[in-house]
ROSEDO-798617 format. One record per residue (C-alpha): y, x, z; residue number from 0; residue in three letters. Coordinates in Angstrom, 1 decimal. Layout:
<vexnus>
<vexnu><north>Y</north><east>X</east><up>Z</up><seq>NUM</seq><type>ALA</type></vexnu>
...
</vexnus>
This chain:
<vexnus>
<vexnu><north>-95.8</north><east>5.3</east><up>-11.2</up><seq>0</seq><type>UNK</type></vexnu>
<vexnu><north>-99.3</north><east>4.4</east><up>-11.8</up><seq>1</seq><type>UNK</type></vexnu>
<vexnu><north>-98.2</north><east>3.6</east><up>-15.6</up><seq>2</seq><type>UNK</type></vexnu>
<vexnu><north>-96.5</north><east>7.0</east><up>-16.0</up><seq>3</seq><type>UNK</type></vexnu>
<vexnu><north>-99.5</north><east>8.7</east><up>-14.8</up><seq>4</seq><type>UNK</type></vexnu>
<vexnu><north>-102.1</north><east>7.2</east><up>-16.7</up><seq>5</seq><type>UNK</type></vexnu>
<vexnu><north>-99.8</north><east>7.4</east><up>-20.1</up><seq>6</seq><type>UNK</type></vexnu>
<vexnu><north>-99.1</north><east>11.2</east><up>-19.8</up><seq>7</seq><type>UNK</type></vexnu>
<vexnu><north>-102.8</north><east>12.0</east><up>-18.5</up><seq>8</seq><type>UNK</type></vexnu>
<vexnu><north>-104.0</north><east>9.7</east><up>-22.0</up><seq>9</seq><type>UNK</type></vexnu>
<vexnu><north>-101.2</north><east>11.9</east><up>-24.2</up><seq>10</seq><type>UNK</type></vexnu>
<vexnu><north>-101.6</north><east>15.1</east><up>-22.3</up><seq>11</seq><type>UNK</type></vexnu>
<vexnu><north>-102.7</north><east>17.9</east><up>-24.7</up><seq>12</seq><type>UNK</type></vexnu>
<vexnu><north>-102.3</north><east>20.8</east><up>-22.4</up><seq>13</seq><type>UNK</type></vexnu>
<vexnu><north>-105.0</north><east>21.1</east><up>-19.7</up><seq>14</seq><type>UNK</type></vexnu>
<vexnu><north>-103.2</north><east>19.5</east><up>-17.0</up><seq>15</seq><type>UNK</type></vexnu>
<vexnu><north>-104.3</north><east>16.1</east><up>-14.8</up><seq>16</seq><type>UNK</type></vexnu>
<vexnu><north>-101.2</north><east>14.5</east><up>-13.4</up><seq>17</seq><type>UNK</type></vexnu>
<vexnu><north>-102.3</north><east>12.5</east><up>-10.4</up><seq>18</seq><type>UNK</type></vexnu>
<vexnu><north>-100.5</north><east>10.7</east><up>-6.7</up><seq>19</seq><type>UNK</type></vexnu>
<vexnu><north>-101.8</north><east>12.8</east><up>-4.1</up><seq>20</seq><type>UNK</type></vexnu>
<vexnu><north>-100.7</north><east>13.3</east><up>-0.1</up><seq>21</seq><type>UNK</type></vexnu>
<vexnu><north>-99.3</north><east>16.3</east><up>1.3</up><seq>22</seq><type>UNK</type></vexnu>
<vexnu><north>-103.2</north><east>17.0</east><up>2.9</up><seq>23</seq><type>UNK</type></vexnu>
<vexnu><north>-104.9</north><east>16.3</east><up>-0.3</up><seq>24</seq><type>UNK</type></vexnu>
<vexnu><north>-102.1</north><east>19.0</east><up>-1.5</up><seq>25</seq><type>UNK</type></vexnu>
<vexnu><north>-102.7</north><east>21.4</east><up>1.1</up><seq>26</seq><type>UNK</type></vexnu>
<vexnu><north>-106.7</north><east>21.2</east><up>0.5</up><seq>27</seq><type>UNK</type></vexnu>
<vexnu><north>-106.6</north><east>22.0</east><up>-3.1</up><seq>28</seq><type>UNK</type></vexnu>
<vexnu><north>-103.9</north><east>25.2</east><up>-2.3</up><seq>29</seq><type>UNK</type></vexnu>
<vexnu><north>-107.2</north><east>26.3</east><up>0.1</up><seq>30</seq><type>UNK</type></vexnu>
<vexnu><north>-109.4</north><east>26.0</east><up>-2.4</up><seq>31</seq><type>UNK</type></vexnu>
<vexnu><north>-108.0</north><east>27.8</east><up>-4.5</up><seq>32</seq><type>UNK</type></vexnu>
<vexnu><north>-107.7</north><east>31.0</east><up>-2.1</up><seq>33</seq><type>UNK</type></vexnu>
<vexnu><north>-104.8</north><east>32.6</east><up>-2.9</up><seq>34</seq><type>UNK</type></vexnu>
<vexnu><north>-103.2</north><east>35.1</east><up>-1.2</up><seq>35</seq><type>UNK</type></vexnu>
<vexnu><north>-100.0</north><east>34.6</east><up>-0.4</up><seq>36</seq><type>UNK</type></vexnu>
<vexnu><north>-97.1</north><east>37.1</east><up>-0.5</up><seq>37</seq><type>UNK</type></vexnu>
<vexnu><north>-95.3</north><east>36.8</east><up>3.2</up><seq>38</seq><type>UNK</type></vexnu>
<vexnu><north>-91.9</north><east>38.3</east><up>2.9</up><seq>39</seq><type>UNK</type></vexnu>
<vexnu><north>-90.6</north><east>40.3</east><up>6.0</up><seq>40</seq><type>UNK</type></vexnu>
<vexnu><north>-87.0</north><east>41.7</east><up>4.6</up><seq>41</seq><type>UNK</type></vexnu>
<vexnu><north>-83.9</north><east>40.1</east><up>6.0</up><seq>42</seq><type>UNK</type></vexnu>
<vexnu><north>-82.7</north><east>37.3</east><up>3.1</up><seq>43</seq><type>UNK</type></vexnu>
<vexnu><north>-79.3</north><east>37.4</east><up>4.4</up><seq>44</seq><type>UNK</type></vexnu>
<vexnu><north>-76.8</north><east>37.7</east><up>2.7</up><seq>45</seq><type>UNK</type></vexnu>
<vexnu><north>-77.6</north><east>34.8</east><up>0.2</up><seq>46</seq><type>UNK</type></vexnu>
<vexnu><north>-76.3</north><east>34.7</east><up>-3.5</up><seq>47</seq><type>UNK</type></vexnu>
<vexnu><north>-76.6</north><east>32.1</east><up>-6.1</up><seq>48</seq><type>UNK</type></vexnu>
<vexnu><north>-75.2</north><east>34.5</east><up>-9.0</up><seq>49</seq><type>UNK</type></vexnu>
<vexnu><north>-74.1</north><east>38.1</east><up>-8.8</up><seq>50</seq><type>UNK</type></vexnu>
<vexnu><north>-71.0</north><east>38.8</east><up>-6.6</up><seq>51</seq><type>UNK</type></vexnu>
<vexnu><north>-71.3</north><east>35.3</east><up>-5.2</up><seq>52</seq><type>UNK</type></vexnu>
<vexnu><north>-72.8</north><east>35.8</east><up>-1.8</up><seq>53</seq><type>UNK</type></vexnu>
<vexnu><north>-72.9</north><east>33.2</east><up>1.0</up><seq>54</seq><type>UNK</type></vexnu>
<vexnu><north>-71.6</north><east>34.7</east><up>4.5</up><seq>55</seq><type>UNK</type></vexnu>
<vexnu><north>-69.7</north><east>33.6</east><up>7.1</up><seq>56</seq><type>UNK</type></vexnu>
<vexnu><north>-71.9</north><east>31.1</east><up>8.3</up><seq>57</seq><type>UNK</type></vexnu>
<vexnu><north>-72.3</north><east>33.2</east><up>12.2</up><seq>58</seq><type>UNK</type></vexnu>
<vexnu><north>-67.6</north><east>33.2</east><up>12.2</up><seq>59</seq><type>UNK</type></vexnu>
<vexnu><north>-66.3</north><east>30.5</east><up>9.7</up><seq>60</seq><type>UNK</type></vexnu>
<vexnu><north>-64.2</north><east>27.6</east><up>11.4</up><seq>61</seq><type>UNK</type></vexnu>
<vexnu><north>-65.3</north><east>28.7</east><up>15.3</up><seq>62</seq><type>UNK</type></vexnu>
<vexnu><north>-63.1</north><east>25.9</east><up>16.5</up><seq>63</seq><type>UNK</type></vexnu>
<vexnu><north>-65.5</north><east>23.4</east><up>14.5</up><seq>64</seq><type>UNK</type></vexnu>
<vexnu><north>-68.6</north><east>25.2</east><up>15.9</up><seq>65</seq><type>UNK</type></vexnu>
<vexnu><north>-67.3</north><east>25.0</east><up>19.7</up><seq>66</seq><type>UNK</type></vexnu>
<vexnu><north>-66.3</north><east>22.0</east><up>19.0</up><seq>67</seq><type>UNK</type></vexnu>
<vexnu><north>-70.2</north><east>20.8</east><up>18.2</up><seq>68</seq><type>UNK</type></vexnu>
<vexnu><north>-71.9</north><east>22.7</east><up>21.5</up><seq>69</seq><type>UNK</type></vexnu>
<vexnu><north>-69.2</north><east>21.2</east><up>23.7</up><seq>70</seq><type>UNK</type></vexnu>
<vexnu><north>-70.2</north><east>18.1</east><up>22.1</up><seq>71</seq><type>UNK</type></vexnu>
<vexnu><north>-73.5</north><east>19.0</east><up>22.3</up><seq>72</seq><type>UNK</type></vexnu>
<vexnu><north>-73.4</north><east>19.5</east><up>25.9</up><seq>73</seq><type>UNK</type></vexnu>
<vexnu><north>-71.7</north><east>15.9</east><up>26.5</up><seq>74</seq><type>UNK</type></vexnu>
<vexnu><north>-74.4</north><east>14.0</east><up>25.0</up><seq>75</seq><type>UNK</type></vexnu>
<vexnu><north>-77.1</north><east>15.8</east><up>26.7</up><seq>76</seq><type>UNK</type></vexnu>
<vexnu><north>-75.1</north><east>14.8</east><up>29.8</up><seq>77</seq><type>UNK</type></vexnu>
<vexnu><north>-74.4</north><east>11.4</east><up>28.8</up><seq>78</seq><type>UNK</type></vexnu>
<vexnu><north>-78.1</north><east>11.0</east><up>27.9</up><seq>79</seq><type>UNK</type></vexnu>
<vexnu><north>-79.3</north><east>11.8</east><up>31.4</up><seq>80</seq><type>UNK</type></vexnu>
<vexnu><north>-77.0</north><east>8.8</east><up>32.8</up><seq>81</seq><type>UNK</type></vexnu>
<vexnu><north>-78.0</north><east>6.4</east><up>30.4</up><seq>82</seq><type>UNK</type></vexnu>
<vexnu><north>-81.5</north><east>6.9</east><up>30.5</up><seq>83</seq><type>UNK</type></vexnu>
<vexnu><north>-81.4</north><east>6.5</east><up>34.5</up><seq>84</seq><type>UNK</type></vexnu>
<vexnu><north>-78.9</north><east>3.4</east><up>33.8</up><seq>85</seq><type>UNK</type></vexnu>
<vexnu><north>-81.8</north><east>1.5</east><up>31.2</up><seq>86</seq><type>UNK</type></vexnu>
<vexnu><north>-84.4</north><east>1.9</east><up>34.2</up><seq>87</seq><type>UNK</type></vexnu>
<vexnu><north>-82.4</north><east>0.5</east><up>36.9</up><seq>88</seq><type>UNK</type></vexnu>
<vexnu><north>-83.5</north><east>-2.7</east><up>38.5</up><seq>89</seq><type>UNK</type></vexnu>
<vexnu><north>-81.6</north><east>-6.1</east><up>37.5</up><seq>90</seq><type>UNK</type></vexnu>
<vexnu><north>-79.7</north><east>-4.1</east><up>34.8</up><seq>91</seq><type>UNK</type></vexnu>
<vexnu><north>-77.8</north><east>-6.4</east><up>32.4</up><seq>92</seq><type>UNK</type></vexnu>
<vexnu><north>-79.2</north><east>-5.9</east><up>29.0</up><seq>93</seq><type>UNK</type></vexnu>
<vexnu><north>-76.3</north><east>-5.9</east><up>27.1</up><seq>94</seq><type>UNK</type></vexnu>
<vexnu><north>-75.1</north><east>-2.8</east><up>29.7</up><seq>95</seq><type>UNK</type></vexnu>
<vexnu><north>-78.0</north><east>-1.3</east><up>28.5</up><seq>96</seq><type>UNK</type></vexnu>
<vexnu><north>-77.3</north><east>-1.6</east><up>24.5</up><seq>97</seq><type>UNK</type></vexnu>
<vexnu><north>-73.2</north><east>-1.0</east><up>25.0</up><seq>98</seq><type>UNK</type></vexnu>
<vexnu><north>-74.5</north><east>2.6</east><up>26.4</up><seq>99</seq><type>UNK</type></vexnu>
<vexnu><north>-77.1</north><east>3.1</east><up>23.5</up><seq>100</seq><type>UNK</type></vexnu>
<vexnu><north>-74.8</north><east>2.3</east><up>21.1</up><seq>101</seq><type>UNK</type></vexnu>
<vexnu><north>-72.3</north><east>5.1</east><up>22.4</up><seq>102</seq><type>UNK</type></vexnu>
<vexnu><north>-75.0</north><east>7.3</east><up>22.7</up><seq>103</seq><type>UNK</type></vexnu>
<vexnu><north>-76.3</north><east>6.8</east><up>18.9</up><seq>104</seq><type>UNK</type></vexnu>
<vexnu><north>-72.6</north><east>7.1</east><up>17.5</up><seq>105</seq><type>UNK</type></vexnu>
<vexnu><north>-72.4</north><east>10.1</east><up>18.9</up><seq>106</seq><type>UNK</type></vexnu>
<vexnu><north>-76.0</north><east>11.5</east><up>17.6</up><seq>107</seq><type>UNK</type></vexnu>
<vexnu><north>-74.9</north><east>10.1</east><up>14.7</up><seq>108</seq><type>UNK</type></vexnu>
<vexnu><north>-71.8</north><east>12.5</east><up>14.6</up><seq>109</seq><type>UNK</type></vexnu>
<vexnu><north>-73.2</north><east>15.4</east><up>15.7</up><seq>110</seq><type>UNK</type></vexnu>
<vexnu><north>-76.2</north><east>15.4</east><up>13.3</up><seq>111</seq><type>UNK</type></vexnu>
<vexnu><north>-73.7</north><east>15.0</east><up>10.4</up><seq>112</seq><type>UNK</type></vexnu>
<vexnu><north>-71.6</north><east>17.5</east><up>11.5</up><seq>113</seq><type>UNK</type></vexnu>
<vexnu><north>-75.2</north><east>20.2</east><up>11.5</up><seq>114</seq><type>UNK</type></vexnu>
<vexnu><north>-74.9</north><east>19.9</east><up>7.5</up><seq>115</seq><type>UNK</type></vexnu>
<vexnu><north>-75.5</north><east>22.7</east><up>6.7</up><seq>116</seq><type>UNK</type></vexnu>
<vexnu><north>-71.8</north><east>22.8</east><up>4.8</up><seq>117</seq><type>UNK</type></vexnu>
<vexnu><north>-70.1</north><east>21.8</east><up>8.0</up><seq>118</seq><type>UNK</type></vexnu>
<vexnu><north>-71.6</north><east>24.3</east><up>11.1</up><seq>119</seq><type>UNK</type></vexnu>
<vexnu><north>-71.3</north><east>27.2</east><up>8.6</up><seq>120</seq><type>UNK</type></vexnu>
<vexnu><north>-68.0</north><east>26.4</east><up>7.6</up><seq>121</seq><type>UNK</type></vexnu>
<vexnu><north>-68.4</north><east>26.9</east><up>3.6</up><seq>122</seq><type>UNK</type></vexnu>
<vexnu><north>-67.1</north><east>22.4</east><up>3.3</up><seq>123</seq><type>UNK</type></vexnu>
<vexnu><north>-64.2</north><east>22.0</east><up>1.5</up><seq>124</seq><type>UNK</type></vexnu>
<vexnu><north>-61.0</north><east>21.3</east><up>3.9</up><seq>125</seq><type>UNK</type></vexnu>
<vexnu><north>-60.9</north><east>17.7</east><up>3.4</up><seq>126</seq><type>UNK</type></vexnu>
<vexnu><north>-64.7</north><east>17.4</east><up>4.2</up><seq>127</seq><type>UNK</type></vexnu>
<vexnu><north>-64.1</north><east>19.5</east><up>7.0</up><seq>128</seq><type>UNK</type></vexnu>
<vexnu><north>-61.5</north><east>17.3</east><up>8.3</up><seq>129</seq><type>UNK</type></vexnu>
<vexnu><north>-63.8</north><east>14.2</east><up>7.8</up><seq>130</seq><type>UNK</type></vexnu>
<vexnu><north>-66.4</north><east>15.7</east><up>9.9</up><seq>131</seq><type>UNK</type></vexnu>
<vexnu><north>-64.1</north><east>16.5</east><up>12.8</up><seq>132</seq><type>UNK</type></vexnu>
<vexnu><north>-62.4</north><east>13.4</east><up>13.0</up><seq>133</seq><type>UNK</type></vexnu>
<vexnu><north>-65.8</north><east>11.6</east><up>13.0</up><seq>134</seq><type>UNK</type></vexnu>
<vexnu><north>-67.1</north><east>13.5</east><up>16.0</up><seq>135</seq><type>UNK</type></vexnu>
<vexnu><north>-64.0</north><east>13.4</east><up>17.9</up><seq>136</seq><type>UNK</type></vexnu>
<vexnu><north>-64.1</north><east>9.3</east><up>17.3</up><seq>137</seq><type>UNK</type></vexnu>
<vexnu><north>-67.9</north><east>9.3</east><up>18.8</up><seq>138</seq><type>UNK</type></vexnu>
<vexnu><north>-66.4</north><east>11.7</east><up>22.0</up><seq>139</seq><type>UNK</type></vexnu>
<vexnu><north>-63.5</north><east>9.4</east><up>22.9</up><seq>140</seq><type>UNK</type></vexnu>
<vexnu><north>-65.8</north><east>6.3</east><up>22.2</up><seq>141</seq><type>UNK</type></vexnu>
<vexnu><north>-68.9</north><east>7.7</east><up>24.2</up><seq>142</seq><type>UNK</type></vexnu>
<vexnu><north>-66.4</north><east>9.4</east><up>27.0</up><seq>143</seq><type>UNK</type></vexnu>
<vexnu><north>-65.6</north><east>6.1</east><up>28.5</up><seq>144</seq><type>UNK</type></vexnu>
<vexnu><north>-69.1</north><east>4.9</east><up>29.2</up><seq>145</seq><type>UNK</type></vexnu>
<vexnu><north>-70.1</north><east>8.7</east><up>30.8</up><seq>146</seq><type>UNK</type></vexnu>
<vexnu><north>-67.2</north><east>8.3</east><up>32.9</up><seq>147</seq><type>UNK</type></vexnu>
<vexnu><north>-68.1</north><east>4.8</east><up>33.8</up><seq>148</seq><type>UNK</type></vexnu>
<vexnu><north>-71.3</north><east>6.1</east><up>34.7</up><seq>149</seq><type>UNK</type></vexnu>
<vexnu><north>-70.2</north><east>9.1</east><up>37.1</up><seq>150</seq><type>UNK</type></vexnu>
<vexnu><north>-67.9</north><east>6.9</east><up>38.7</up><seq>151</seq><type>UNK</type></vexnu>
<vexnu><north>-70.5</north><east>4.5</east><up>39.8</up><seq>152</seq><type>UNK</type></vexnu>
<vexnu><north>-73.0</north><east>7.4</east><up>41.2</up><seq>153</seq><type>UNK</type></vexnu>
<vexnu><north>-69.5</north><east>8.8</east><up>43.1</up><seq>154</seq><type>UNK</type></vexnu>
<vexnu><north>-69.8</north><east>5.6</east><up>44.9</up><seq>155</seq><type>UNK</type></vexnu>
<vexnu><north>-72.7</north><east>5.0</east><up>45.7</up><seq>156</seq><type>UNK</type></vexnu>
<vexnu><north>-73.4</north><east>8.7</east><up>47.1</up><seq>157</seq><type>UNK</type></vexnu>
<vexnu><north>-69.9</north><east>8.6</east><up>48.7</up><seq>158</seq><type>UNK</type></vexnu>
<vexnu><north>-68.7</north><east>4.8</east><up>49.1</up><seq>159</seq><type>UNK</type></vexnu>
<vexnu><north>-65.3</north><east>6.8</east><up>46.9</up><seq>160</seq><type>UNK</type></vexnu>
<vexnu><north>-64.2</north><east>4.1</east><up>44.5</up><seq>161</seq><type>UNK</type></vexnu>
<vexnu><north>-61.9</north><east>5.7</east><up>42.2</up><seq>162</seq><type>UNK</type></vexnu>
<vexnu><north>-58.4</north><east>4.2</east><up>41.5</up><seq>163</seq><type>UNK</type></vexnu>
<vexnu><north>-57.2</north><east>1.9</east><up>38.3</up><seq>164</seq><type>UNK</type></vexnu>
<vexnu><north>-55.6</north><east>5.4</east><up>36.6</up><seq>165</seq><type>UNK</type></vexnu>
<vexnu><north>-59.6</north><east>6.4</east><up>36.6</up><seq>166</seq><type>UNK</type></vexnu>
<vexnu><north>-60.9</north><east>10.2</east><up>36.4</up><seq>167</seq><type>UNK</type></vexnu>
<vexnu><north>-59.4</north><east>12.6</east><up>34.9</up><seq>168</seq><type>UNK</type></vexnu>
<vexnu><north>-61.6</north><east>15.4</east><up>32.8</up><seq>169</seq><type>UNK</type></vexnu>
<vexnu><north>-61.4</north><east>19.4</east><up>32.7</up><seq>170</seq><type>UNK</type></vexnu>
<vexnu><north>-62.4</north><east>20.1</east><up>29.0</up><seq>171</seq><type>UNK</type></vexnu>
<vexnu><north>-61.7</north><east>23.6</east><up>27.6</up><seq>172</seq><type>UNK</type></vexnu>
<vexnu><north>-59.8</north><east>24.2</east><up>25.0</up><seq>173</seq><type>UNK</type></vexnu>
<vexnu><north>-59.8</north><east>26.7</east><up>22.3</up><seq>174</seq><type>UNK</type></vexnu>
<vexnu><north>-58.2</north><east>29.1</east><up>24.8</up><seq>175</seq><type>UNK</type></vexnu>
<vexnu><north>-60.5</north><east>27.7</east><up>28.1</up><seq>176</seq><type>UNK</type></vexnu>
<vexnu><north>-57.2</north><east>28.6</east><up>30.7</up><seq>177</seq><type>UNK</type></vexnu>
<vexnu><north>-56.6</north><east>26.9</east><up>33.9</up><seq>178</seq><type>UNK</type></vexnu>
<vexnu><north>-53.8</north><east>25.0</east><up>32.7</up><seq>179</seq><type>UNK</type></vexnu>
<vexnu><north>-55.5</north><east>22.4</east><up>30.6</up><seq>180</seq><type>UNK</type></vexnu>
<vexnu><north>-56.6</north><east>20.9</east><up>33.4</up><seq>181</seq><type>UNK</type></vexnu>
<vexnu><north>-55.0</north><east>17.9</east><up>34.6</up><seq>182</seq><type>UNK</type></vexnu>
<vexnu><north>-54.1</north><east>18.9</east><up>38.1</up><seq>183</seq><type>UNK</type></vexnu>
<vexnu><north>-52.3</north><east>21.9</east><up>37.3</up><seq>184</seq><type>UNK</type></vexnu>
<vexnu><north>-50.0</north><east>19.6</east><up>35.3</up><seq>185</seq><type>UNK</type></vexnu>
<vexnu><north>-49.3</north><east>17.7</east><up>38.4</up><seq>186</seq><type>UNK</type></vexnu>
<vexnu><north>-46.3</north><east>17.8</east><up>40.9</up><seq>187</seq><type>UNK</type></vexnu>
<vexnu><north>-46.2</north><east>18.7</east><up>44.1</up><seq>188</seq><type>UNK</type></vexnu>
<vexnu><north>-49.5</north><east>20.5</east><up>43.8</up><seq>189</seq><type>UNK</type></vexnu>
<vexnu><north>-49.4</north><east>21.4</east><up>47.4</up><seq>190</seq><type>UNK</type></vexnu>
<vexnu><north>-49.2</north><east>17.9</east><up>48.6</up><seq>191</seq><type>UNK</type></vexnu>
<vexnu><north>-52.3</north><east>16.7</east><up>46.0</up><seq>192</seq><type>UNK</type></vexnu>
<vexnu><north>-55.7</north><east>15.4</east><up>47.2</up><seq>193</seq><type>UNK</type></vexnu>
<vexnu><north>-58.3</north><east>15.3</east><up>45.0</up><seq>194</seq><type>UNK</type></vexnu>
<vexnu><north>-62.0</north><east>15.0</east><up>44.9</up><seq>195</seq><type>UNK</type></vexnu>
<vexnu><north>-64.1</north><east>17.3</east><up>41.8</up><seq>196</seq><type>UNK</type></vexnu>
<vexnu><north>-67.2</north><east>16.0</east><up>39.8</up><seq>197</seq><type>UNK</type></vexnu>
<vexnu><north>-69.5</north><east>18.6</east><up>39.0</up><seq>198</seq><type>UNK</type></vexnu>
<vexnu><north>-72.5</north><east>16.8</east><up>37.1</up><seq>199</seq><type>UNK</type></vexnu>
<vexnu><north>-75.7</north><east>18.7</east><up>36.8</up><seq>200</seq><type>UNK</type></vexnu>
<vexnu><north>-77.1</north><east>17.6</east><up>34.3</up><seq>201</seq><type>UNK</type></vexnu>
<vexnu><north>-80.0</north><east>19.4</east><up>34.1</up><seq>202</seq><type>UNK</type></vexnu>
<vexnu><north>-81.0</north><east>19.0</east><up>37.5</up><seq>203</seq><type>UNK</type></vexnu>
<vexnu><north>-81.3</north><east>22.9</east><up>38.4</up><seq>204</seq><type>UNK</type></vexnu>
<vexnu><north>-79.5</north><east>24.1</east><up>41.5</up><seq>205</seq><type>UNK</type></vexnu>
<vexnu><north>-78.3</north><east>28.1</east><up>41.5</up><seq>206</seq><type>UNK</type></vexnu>
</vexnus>
């Protein structure tokens, strides 16, 4: 770079210094200058590239991708709490420790891919739309079984419950949010069923 510079600075005929400089050294010299800058204060929306090309739909495109990212969302914000109380418990096995991480990062991983700003807004081409979904759902069903895991163990050891070899079962709403996708409605002999609910608060605030 240093060769570039000093090769168009030495064949430069307009009056212009080319030089490496640091986003301070950049925002000194704009001072100096003292200009006043135009501050805009209309609404930009809706955006266009080229007349009668506008960009909209970003607030209704695809909602079943965008629930599909807060629900997410709303997981790993949950599954974060757990982990970070499991990394700080005494005579925890290391490799517990990165197992849970890992889960945790695959599933940042997913969700900050799927905040493109192509993919939230909706405006991705169907196959890259697909691509995103089925990466996010992979991180869920990977991450799911370490949260659970986790709950499991805090059921026990607030309750002495140890939960059987079928494991717990998870109310997650669907595009329609009914009562019927949860598991125990699809049960028989509902009247006859015993079962214990999980409500984790994640953020610790009671109502």
């Amino acid at each position: 770079m240093e060769k570039v510079i000093r090769y168009i600075n030495s064949h430069n005929k307009k009056n212009l210094v080319f030089v490496q400089s640091t986003p301070g050294e950049y925002i000194a010299a704009l001072k100096k200058e003292n200009i006043s800058w135009p501050v805009r204060y209309a609404d930009v929306f809706p955006y266009a590239t080229i007349d009668d090309d506008f960009w909209v739909g970003f607030y209704t495109s695809r909602p079943g991708a965008k629930k599909m990212i807060k629900d997410a969302s709303a997981l790993q914000n949950a599954q974060n709490k757990l982990f970070s109380q499991l990394a700080i418990r005494e005579g925890i096995n290391q490799t517990d420790v990165n197992d849970k991480l890992g889960a945790s990062n695959k599933m940042l991983t997913a969700l900050s891919l799927y905040q493109h700003h192509d993919a939230i807004t909706g405006t991705a081409k169907q196959a890259v739309a697909n691509d995103y979904a089925e990466r996010l759902q992979k991180a869920i069903d990977s991450s799911s079984g370490d949260y659970q895991e986790e709950l499991e163990k805090h059921l026990f050891e607030a309750t002495g419950i140890q939960v059987g070899e079928k494991g717990m079962q998870t109310c997650l709403g669907s595009q329609n949010d009914t009562v019927w996708d949860c598991p125990i409605m699809k049960t028989k002999n509902k009247d006859k069923l015993d079962f214990i609910v999980i409500v984790h608060n994640q953020a610790n605030i009671a109502n």
